[in-house]
N, C-alpha and C positions, 0 to 999 in steps of 0.2 A: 427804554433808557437803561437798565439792568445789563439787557446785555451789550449794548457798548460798552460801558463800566469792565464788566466782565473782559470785553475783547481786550480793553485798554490796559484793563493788571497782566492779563496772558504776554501780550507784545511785548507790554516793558519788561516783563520776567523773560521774558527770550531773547530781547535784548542785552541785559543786563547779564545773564549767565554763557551767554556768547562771548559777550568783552570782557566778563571783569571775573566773574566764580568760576568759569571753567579751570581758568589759567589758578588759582588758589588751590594748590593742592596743598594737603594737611596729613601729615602719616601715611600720604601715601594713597587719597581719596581726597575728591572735591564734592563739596556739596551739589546737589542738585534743586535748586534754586526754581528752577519753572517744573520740577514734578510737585514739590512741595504746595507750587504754588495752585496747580491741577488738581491736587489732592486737596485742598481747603477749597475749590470751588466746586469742586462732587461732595464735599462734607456739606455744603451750606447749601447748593444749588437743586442737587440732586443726582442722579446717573445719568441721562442726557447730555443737562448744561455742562456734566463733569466732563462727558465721554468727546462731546463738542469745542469745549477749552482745549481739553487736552492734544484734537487734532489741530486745531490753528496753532496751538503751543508748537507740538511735533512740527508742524508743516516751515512754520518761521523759521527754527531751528536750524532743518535740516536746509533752507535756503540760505542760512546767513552760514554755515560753518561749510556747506558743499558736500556734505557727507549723505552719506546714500539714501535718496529721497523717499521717504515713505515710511522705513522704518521709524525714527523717532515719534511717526505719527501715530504707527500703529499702538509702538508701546506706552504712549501717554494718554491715548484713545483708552487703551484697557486698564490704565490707572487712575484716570476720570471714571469713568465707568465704576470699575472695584470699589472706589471710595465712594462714591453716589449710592450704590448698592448697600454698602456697609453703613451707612446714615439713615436709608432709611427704612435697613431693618434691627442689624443688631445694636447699632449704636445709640440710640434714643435709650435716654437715662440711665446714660454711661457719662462720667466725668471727663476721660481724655481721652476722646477717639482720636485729635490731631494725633496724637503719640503712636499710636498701637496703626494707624491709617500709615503712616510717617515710613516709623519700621518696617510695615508687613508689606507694604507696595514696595517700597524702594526696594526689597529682597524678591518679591516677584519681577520686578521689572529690570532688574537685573538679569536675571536667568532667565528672561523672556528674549530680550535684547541680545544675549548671551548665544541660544537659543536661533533666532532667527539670522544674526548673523552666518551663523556656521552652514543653518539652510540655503545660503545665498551663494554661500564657496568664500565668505571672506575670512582671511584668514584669521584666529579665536585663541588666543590665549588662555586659558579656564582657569590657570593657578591665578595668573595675574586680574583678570575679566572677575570673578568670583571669590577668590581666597584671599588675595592683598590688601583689595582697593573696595571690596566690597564691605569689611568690617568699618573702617574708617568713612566711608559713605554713608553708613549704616548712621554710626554716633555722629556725625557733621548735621546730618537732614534731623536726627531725634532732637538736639541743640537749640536747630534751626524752627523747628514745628510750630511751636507755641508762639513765638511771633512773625512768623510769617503767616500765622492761621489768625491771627487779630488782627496784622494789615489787610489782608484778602476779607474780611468780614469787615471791618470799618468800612472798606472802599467798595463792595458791592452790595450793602445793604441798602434797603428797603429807606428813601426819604422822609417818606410821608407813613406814620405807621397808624392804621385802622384802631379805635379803640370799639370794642363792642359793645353794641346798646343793650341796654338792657331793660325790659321788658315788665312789667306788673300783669298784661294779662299774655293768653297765646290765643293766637285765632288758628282753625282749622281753614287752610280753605281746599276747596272738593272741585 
């Protein structure tokens, strides 16, 4: 049941950044709305569930905008991933890893995207791709972190949550 939840925040966040945030540019950069949103389900889920959102992410995307299929998969595959990785090694008993998860992918995935475009033959802007739009992307998604990483944790948490028993003796058993 998790991971429909999951599927269902990924879709609407690629819907939504399709129609409505792409087109919001702000200084010159739009938020990115379904990384953000990849990166709180590798924060909470893990590197898999992350690496897995972030392909159906990628894959909707690049179906709903027409744009060259695969890449936006590739690169939110390894921002799912990065963030899953980063939860759950160094981020445990860190206060804002949404923040520092937020910042650090959006600038890898940037210059990954950057990156594999130019591998393809499409034609790459790097002042504009990387120095323009990349700062104001940068501060739009850090803004945006902290509650899009409490929507994403409200709507795919855990229902029913386990309390553990607890015990007066221990048995061995052999």
């Amino acid at each position: 049941m998790t991971a429909l939840r999951v599927f269902a925040v990924v879709f609407g966040a690629a819907l939504v950044q399709a129609v409505l945030v792409s087109a919001l540019i702000l200084g010159g950069g739009a938020p990115d709305l379904l990384l953000l949103v990849v990166i709180s389900v590798g924060l909470l889920r893990g590197s898999v569930p992350g690496a897995v959102a972030g392909f159906v992410g990628g894959l909707v995307i690049d179906l709903l905008t027409l744009d060259t299929l695969g890449l936006s998969s590739l690169v939110l595959t390894l921002a799912g991933f990065w963030a899953g990785r980063y939860a759950e090694t160094t981020a445990r008993g860190r206060r804002l890893p949404p923040l520092l998860a937020a910042g650090a992918i959006t600038i890898l995935a940037a210059v990954f995207a950057a990156g594999l475009r130019y591998l393809l033959g499409e034609e790459v802007v790097v002042q504009q791709a990387l120095v323009r739009s990349l700062v104001p992307t940068v501060l739009l998604n850090l803004v945006l972190a902290l509650p899009v990483y409490a929507l994403v944790r409200s709507a795919v948490r855990e229902q029913t949550q386990m309390r553990p028993v607890s015990s007066s003796e221990v048995e061995v058993v052999v």
